[in-house]
KEPALUM-734106 format. One line per field, with one value per residue (C-alpha): residue in three letters; x, y, z; residue number from 0. Coordinates in steps of 0.001 Angstrom, whole numbers, padded with zeros to 6 digits, always signed. Layout:
BEGIN
code = [ALA,...]
x = [X,...]
y = [Y,...]
z = [Z,...]
pos = [NUM,...]
% end
This chain:
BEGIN
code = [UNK,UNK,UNK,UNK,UNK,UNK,UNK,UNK,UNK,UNK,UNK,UNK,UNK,UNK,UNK,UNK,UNK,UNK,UNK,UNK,UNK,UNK,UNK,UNK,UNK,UNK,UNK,UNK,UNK,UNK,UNK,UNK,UNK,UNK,UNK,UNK,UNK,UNK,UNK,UNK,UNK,UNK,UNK,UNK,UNK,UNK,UNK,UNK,UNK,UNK,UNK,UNK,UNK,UNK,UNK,UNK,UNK,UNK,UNK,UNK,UNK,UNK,UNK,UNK,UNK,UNK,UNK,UNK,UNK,UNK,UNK,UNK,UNK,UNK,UNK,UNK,UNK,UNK,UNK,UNK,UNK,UNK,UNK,UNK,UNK,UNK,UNK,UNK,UNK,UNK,UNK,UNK,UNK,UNK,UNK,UNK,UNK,UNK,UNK,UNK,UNK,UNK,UNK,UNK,UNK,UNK,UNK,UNK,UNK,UNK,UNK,UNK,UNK,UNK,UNK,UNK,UNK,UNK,UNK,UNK,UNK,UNK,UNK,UNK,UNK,UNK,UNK,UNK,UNK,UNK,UNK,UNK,UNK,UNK,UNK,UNK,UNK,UNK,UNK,UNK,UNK,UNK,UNK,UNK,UNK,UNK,UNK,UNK,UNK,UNK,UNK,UNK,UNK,UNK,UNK,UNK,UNK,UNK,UNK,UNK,UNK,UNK,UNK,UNK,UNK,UNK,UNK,UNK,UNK,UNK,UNK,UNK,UNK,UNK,UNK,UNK,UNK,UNK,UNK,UNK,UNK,UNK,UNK,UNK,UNK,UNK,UNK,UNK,UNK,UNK,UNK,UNK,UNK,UNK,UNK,UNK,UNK,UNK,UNK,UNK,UNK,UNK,UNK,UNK,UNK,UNK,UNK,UNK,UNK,UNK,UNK,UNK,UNK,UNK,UNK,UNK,UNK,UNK,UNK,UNK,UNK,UNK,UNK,UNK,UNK,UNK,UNK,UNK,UNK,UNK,UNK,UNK,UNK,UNK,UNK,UNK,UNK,UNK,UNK,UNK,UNK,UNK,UNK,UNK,UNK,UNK,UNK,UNK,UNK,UNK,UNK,UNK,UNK,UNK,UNK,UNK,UNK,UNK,UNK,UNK,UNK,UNK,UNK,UNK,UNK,UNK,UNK,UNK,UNK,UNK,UNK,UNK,UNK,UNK,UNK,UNK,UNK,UNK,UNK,UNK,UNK,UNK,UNK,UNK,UNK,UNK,UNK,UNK,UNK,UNK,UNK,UNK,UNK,UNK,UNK,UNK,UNK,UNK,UNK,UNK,UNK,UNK,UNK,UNK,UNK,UNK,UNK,UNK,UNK,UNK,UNK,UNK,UNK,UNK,UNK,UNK,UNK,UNK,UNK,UNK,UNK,UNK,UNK,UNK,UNK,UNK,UNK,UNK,UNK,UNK,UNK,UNK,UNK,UNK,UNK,UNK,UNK,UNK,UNK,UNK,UNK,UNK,UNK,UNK,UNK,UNK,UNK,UNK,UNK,UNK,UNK,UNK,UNK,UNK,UNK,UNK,UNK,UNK,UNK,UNK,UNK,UNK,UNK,UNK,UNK,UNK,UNK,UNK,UNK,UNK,UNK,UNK,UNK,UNK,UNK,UNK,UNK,UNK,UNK,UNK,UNK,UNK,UNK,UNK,UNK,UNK,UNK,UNK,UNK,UNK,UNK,UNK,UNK,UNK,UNK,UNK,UNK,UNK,UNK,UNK,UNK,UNK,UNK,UNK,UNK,UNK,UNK,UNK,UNK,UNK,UNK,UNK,UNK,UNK,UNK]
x = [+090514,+092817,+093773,+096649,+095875,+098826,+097407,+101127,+100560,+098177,+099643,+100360,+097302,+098382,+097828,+098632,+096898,+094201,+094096,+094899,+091747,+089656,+090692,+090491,+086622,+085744,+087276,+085212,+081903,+082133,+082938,+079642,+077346,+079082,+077226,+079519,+082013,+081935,+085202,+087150,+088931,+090676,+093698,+094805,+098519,+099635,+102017,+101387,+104147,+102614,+098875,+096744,+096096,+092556,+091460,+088052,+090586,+092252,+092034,+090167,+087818,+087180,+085048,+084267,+082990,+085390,+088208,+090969,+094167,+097759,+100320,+104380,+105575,+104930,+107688,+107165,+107738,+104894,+102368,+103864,+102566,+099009,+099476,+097794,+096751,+097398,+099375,+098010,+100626,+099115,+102406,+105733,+107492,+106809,+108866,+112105,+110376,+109611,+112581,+111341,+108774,+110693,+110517,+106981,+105852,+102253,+101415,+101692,+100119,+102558,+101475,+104660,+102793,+105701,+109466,+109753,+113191,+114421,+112770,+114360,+117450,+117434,+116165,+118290,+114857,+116413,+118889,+116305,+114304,+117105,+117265,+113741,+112042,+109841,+111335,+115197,+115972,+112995,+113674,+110277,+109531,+106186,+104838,+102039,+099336,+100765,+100838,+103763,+106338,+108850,+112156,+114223,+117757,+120167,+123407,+125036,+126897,+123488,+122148,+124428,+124607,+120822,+122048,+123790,+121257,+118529,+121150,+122054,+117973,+117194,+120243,+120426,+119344,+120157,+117381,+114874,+116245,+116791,+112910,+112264,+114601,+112760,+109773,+111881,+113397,+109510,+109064,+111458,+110357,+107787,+106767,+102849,+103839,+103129,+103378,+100410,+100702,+098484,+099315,+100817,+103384,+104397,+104422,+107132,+109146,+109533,+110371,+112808,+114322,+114182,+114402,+110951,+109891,+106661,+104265,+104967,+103210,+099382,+098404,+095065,+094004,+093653,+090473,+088708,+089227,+086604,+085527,+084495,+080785,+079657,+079771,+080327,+083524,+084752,+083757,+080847,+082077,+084168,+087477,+087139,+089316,+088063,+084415,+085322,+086504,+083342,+080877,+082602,+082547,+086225,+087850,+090467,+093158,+093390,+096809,+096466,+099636,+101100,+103820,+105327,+108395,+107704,+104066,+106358,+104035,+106894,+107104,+103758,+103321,+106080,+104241,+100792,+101793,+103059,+099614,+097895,+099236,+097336,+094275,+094023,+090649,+092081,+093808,+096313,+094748,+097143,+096708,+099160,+102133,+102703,+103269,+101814,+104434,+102160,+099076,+096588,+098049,+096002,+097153,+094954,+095658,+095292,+091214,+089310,+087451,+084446,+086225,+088352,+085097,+084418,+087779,+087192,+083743,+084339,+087384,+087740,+090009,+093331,+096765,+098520,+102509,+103556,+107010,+106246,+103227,+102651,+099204,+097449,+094381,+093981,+092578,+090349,+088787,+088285,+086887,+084478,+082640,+083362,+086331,+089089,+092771,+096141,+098278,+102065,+103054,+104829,+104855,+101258,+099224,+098513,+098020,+095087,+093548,+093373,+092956,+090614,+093778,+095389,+099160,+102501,+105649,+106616,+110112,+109072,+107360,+106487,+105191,+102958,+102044,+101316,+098312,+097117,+096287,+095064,+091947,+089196,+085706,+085151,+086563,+085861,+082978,+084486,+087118,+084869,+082655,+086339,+086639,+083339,+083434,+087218,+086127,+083309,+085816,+088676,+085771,+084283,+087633,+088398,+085408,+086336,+089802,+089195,+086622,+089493,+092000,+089105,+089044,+092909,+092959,+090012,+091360,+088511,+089355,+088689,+088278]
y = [+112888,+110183,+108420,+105826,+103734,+101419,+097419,+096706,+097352,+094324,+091503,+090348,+090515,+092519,+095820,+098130,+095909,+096741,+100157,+100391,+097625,+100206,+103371,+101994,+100981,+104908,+106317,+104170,+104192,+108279,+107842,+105668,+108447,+111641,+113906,+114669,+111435,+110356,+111832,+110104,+106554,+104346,+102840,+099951,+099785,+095684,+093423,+090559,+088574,+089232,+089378,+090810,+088866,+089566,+087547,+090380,+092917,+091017,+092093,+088680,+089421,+093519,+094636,+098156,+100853,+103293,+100673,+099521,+097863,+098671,+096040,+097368,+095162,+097552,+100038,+103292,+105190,+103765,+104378,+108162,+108280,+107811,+110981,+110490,+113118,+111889,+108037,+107410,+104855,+102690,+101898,+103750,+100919,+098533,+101259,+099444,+095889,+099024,+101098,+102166,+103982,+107083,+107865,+108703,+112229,+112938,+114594,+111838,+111243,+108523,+106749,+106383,+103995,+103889,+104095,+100650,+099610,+103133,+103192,+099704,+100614,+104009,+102648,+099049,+097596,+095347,+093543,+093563,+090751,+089226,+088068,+087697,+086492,+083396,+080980,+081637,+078631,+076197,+074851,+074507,+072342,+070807,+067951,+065019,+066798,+070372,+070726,+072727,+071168,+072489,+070693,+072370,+073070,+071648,+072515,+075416,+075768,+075790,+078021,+080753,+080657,+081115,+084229,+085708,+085090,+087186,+090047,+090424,+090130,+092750,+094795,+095755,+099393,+099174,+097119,+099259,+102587,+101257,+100053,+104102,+105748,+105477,+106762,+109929,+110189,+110100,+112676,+115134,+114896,+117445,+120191,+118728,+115962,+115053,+111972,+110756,+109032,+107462,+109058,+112406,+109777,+108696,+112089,+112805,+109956,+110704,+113729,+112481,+110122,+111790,+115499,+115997,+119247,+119247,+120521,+118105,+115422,+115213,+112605,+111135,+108285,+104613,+103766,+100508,+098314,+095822,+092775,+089240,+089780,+086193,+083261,+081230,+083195,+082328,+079065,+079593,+077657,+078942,+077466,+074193,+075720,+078891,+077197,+075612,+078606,+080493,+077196,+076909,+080872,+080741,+083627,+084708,+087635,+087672,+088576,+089083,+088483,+086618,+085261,+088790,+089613,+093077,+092292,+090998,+087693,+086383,+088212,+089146,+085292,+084558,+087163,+085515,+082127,+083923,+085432,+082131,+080514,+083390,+083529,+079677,+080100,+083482,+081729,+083632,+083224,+084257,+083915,+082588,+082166,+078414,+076482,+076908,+077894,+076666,+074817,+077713,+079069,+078080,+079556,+079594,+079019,+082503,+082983,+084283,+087221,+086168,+084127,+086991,+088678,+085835,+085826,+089707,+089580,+086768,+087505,+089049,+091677,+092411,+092360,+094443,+094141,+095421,+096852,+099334,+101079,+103122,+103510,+100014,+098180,+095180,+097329,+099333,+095926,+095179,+098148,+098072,+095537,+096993,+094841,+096143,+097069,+096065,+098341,+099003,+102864,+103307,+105119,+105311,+103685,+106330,+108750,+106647,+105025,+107984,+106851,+104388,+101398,+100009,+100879,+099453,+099334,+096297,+095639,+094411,+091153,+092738,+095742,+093484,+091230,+094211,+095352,+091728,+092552,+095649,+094465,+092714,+092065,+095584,+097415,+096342,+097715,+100995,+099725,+098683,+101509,+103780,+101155,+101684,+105911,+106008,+103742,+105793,+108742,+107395,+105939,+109088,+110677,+107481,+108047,+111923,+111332,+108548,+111074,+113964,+111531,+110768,+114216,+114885,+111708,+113243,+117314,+118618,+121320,+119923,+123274]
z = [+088584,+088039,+091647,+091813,+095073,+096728,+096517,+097344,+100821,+101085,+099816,+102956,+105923,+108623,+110530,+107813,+105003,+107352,+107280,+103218,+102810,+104934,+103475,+099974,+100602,+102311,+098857,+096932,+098811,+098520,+095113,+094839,+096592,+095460,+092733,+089834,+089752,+086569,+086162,+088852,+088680,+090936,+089799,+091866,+091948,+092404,+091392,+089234,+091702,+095096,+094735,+096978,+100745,+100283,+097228,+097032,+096027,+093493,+089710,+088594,+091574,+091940,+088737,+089334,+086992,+088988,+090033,+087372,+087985,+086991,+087235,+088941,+086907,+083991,+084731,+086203,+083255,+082064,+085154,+085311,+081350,+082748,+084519,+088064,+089871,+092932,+094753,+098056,+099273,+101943,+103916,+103000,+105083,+102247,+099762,+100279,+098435,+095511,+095569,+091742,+093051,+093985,+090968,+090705,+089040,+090721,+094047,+096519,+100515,+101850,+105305,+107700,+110166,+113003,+112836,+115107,+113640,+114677,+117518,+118870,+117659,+119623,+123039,+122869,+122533,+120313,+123152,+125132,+122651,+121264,+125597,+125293,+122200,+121853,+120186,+121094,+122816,+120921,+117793,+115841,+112682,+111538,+112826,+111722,+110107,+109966,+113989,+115083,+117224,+119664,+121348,+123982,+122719,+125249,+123446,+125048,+122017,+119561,+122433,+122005,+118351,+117947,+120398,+118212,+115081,+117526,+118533,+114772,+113491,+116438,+116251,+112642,+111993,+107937,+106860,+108515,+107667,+103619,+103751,+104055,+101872,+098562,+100230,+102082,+098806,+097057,+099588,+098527,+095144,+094993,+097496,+097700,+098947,+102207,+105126,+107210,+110243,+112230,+115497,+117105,+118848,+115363,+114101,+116777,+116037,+112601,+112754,+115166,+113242,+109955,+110037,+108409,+109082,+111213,+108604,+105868,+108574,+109206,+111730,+111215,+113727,+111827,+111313,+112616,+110542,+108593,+110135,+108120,+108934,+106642,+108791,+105431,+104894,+108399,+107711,+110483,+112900,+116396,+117212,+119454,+122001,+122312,+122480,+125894,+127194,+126213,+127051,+130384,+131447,+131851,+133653,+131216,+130234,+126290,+124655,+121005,+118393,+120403,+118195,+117686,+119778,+119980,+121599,+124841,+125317,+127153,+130280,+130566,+130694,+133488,+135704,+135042,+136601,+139531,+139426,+139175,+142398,+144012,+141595,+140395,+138485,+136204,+132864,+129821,+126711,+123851,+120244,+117866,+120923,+119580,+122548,+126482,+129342,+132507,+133418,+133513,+130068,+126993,+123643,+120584,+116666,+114892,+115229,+111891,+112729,+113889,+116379,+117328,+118584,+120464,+122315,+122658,+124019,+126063,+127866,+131473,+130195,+127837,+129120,+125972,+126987,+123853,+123960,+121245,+119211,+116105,+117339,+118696,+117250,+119816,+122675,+121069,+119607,+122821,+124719,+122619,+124413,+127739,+128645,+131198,+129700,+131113,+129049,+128847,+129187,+126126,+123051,+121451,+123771,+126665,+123605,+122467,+125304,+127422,+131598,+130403,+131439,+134021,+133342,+133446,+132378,+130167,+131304,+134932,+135232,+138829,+137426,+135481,+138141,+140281,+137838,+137554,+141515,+140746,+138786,+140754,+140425,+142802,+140337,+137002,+136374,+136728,+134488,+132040,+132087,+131070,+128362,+126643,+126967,+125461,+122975,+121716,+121941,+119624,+117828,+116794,+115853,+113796,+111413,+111303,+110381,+107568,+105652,+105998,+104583,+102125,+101171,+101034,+098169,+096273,+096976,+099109,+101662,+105351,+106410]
pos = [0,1,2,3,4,5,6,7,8,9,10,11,12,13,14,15,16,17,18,19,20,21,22,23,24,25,26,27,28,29,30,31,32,33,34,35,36,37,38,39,40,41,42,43,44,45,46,47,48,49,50,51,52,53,54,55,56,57,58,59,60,61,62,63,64,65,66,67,68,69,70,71,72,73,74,75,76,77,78,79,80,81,82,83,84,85,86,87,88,89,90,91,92,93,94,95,96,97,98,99,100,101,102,103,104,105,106,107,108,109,110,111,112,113,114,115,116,117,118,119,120,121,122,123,124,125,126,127,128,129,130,131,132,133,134,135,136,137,138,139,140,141,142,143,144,145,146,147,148,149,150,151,152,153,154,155,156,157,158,159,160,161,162,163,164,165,166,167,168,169,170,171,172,173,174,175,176,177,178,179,180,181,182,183,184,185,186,187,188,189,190,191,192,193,194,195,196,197,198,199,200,201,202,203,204,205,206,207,208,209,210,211,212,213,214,215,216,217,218,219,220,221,222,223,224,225,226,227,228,229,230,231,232,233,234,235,236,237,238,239,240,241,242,243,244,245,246,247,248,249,250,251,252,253,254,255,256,257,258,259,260,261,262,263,264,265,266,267,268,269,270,271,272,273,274,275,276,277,278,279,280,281,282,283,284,285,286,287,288,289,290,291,292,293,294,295,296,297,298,299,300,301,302,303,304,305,306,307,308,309,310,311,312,313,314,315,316,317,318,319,320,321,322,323,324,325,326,327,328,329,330,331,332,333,334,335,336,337,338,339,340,341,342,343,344,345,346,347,348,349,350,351,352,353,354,355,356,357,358,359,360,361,362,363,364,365,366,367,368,369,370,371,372,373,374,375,376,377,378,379,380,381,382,383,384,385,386,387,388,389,390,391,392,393,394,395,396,397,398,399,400,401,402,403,404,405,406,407,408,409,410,411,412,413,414]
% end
């Protein structure tokens, strides 16, 4: 069996290099420990231009007796000549960078991981950030030594033109929808062919948005994904920051991504420093927001993994605001070690993390003051107690999942 994989899908680190990376390692571990293999390889599917975020999976670094490379570059007529069985294509969203590969001949499995530009186009989501994104009225350029630096713009004028630049970046359905096409069109191609997604939410909203007829879509849950377990490849060392917050047993609510719009850092923020002036020793934590709003605020650089732990295992609980979900790592990571969720009510997220949260919706700052009060130290060890049974639910139905996607790639029956 001949098996093209998608390496395009991780040339940049991010939620669905994640679940590619993951995926690619399950198909090659039961590879490894089948009987009978011999027969099946592993083509890696890159290009030459974009290599690889993850500099183990590159072809100078991956030697494999199963595992070869193939380069885009090439030309699809050429890859269709090597006559693959099957192209698992890690994230469909990227097609648009590859329109060529439409034009692929084998049976494919693409993975549709959300349909967010749809999605914010649909609701008016994407008014709603270009009122409230991070940066809007900040202009940011690099300072001494690489540190990031941020001036208030005072210009009304400036002011409303960067306006305009977020309506237009948020309001634009097009580049979305084209990022899609070739892989709706790759689709089409051949009756076998068929979409996963990552939750019954996403399933929904792609058939939604694109007509796809409900059986041509098989939602399997993303798998957790593969921590940096080597201190010497996280440099073995914890961020300075986060080390006085941990050293000092600071009380602390942990937003993740915070430099992403959609995760709605912004107004949860506003709401915590009302919070504070009634709860002076609780502090926001959030990761990668750039700059802090308020006194009992403390954002941190983007962590390496085994920092990220640290932040996770450390904190009080998670305030997740995020205005939209295709299904939702950052709460999962942290329910597994027991810590309380303050979730938003939308999309994904109640379909994942069951009752186990506290709930709001992400539009109010009051609403998300108002679950701030909810949580107290009465409560949260029934809070954390739901935390640590949903994870071991989703858990569970993670693994199960990734080995029936493992079998769909090599042709088992599930059944």
């Amino acid at each position: 069996m001949k098996i093209l994989f998608d390496f395009l899908a991780i040339y940049q680190k991010n939620g669905a290099a994640e679940y590619t990376r993951r995926v690619f390692y399950a198909l090659l571990d039961r590879i490894e420990h089948a009987a009978h293999t011999d027969d099946i390889t592993i083509t890696c599917l890159f290009d030459s231009h974009h290599l690889p975020a993850y500099t183990e999976m590159r072809p100078d670094s991956l030697r494999h007796k199963y595992v070869d490379f193939v380069d885009i570059q090439n030309g699809i007529s050429a890859i269709n000549a090597q006559n693959y069985d099957v192209f698992f294509f890690g994230c469909a969203q990227n097609a648009g960078w590859n329109p060529q590969l439409e034009e692929l001949t084998c049976k494919s499995i693409l993975v549709f991981h959300d349909c967010v530009w749809e999605e914010f186009y649909n609701n008016d989501i994407n008014l709603y950030l270009a009122h409230n994104a991070n940066d809007m009225f900040h202009y940011r350029a690099t300072g001494p030594r690489g540190k990031k630096v941020y001036w208030d713009i005072k210009s009304p004028t400036i002011r409303f033109c960067r306006w305009l630049l977020h309506v237009r970046r948020h309001g634009v359905l097009e580049d979305g929808y084209n990022m899609l096409q070739p892989a709706l069109a790759l689709l089409r191609k051949r009756e076998d062919n068929v979409i996963m997604t990552v939750s019954n939410y996403s399933k929904s909203s792609i058939m939604y948005n694109f007509n796809v007829k409900e059986d041509k879509i098989h939602v399997k849950y993303s798998p957790e994904r593969i921590y940096t377990e080597k201190k010497s490849d996280a440099k073995g060392r914890i961020n300075e920051k986060l080390k006085r917050l941990v050293d000092g047993k600071v009380k602390y609510y942990l937003m993740v991504s915070a430099n992403r719009d959609a995760k709605n850092a912004k107004k949860a923020l506003h709401a915590f420093e009302s919070f504070t002036k009634i709860k002076p020793d609780m502090y926001a934590v959030t990761v990668g927001y750039g700059k802090t709003l308020f006194k009992n605020h403390i954002d941190l650089p983007f962590l390496n993994d085994i920092d990220l732990r640290e932040a996770y295992k450390n904190c009080y609980a998670l305030l997740y605001p995020s205005l939209f979900e295709g299904f939702g790592y950052p709460p999962l990571e942290a329910m597994k070690y027991g810590k309380p969720i303050l979730a938003s009510n939308v999309c994904s997220i109640p379909e994942v993390l069951g009752d186990a949260p506290v709930y709001f919706s992400p539009i109010y700052e009051t609403a998300i003051f108002n679950v701030l009060m909810v949580l107290n130290d009465d409560n949260y060890s029934e809070f954390a107690e739901k935390s640590l049974q949903r994870y071991q639910q989703i858990h569970e139905k993670q693994e199960s999942d990734l080995t029936d996607l493992v079998n769909m790639i090599l042709g088992v029956d599930n059944k």
